[in-house]
N, C-alpha and C positions, 0 to 999 in steps of 0.2 A: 699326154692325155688322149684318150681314146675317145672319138667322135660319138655325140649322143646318141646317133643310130645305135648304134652298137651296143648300147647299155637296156636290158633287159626290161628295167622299170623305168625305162625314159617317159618325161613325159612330152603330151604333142599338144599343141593348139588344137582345140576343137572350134568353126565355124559352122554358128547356128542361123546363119543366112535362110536356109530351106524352113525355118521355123518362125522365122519372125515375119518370112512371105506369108505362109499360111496363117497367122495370126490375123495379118492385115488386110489378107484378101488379094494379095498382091503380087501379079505375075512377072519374073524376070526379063520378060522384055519391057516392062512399065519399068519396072528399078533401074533397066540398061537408060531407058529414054531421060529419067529423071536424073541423074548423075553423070551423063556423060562417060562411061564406061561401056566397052564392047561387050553382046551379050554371052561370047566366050568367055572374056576373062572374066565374067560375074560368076558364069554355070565354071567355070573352075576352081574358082572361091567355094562356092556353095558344095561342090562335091567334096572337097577336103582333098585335091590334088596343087591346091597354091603353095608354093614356096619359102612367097613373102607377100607387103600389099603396101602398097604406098599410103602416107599420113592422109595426103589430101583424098584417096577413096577411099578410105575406110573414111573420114569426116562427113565425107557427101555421101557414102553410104547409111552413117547414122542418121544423119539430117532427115535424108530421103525416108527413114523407114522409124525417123522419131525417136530414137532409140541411145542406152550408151555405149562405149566401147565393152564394156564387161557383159552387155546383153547379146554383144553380135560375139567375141570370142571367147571361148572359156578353157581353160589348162583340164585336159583329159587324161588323167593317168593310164600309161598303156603295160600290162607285164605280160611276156611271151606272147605279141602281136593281138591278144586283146585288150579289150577296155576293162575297167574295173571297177 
C-alpha cells in the first residue's frame, strides 16, 4: 500500500489554532504560558507544519482556549495540493 502522501485526494488534518486565537483575543505567547508548551511548538501546530501532537497538549490546549477537540482539528480534503 502506497503511503497517503502519495495519493492525490488524501486527506490532511487541518488546525484551526490561528482561529480560535483570534476568536478569543488570544495571543500565542498567552496559550504558550497557559499550557505549558514552548511558543515554537504552538506557532508549529498553528502553521500546519506538526506532524503529530501529544493527548495531554492537545487537552490543555482545549482547556486553555475552552474549546473541543473537533473545534481545534478538522479533516481537510486536499486534491492535486489544494484544498477543496
Amino acid at each position: 500500500m502506497a503511503p497517503a502522501d502519495s495519493d492525490e485526494n488524501a486527506a490532511q488534518i487541518h488546525c484551526r489554532l490561528d482561529v480560535l486565537l483570534a476568536e478569543r483575543e488570544m495571543t500565542l505567547t498567552k496559550l504558550s504560558e497557559l499550557v505549558g508548551v514552548s511558543l515554537v511548538n504552538l506557532s508549529v501546530l498553528k502553521n500546519g507544519r506538526a506532524r503529530a501532537i501529544r493527548f495531554s497538549t492537545l487537552t490543555a490546549i482545549c482547556k486553555a482556549l475552552d474549546c473541543e477537540v473537533g473545534d481545534l482539528l478538522v479533516l481537510a480534503e486536499w486534491k492535486a495540493g489544494t484544498a477543496v
